[in-house]
Phi, psi and omega in degrees: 000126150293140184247189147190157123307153210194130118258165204200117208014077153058015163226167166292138174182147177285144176216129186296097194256139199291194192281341184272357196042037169280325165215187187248139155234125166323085195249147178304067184193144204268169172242111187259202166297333154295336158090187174320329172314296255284327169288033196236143208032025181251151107027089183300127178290203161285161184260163144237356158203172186210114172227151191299137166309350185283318167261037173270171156253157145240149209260161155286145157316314187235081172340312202199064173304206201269307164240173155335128163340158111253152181241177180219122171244137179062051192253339159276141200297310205283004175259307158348302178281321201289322160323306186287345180239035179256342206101348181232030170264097181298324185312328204304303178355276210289016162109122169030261165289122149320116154297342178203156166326109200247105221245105160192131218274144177222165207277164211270340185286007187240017148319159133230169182265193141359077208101321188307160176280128155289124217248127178236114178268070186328311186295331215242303180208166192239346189256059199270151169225176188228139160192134200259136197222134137306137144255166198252188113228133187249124193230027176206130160310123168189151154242132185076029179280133198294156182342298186295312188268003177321311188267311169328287206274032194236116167268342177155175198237162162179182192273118145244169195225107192253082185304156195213139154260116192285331169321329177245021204244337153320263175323313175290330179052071177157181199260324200287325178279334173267357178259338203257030187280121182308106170109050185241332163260074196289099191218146185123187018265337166241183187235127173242142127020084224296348172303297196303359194239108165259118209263005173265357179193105171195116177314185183188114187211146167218142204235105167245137169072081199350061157243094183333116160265287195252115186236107243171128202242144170306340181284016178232039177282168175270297181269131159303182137332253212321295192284352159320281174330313197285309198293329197276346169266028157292058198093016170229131192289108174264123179262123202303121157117347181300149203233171179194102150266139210251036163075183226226119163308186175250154184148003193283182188280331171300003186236034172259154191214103042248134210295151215251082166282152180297118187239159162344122168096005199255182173217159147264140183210078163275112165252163192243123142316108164101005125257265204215215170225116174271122170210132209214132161299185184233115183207182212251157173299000000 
């Protein structure tokens, strides 16, 4: 099943979208800043109406999470390298390929949805990039959890686009000031359901200003899903409504030479097979 957050006459609301995705249907659960969590351990509510998708807005699936993102860097081998050989791999030392999951977070404000602008700070970074990801959403508590028991905590998937400023994701020799740049997470438009995905095959292509860049499948992550979960809930409690992007192919923009970074006026367009398409302009502060 697909979900999204909507407004609609002037409120916020969870919604089902049918199957031809021509409309929503308008379900009986208020809608907060979690977004699509709020249906994690519940009941499917009622429906109360079914309006045409034309006369929705859409919101991110998880508006605003609870917490930080967590992330994965370099999980794919051919981005692995083409990183590692850009110059801005504090990481690059111990080699190419990661031996474990290299696990680091962006800030729950800079989701935007569908459409929204990635917003570009000249002063702040001249090095904007695109990398298009499966997201997790995690619907079952658990810490230390195992390999085998991993997807029992996957509540469901959806698209992000986990813009980075590379200059500062550089400069800083770490992550956290260049991924968390306000509008950096661009995510949606909907959310499916852990059934609709098969994670041994499911494409991943990002496209700007409708030139293919990243064309790719989850079956060449270096860490699957299941050992993503495992590695970050090693002593850390992953908590329902909790989101992971599970990392990137190569095609981004730092591994064009000379790098083809994102400028004003540009458009992004990441799908996923079996969610949707994310597509968000570009535009400068």
């Amino acid at each position: 099943m697909k979900f999204c957050v909507f407004e609609w006459q002037g409120g916020r609301h969870l919604g089902k979208l049918s199957d031809n995705g021509d409309t929503v249907e308008r379900l009986d659960l208020a809608a907060d800043g979690n977004g699509v969590a709020a249906l994690i351990g519940r009941d499917m509510p009622a429906v109360l109406d079914s309006i045409p998708m034309k006369d929705v807005a859409i919101y991110a699936p998880v508006p605003r999470p609870h917490r930080n993102i967590f992330c994965v860097g370099k999980n794919y081998f051919e981005h692995a390298h083409e990183f590692a050989n850009s110059g801005f791999d504090s990481s690059a030392a111990k080699g190419a390929v990661p031996e474990a999951p290299i696990v680091f977070s962006k800030l729950p404000e800079t989701v935007v949805p569908n459409g929204a602008a990635i917003k570009i700070d000249a002063s702040v970074t001249t090095a904007v990039d695109y990398e298009a990801e499966l997201g997790v959403i995690i619907g079952k508590a658990g810490r230390n959890v195992s390999k085998e028991d991993a997807l029992s905590h996957v509540w469901g998937y959806t698209v992000i686009n986990d813009v980075t400023a590379r200059d500062l994701q550089g400069k800083h020799s770490q992550w956290l000031i260049g991924k968390s740049q306000d509008t950096f997470c661009p995510m949606g438009p909907v959310a499916v359901t852990a059934d609709e995905i098969d994670l041994g095959d499911t494409s991943v292509k990002c496209w700007v200003n409708g030139e293919l860049r990243q064309d790719s499948n989850t079956s060449l992550l270096i860490f699957d899903v299941p050992t993503i979960i495992a590695a970050i809930s090693n002593g850390i409690t992953l908590m329902p409504g909790d989101v992971i992007a599970t990392g990137t192919p190569a095609g981004v923009g730092i591994g064009f030479k000379p790098p083809k970074y994102l400028t004003p006026g540009d458009s992004v367009k990441v799908e996923i097979a079996g969610i949707g398409t994310l597509e968000n302009p570009v535009e400068a502060i």
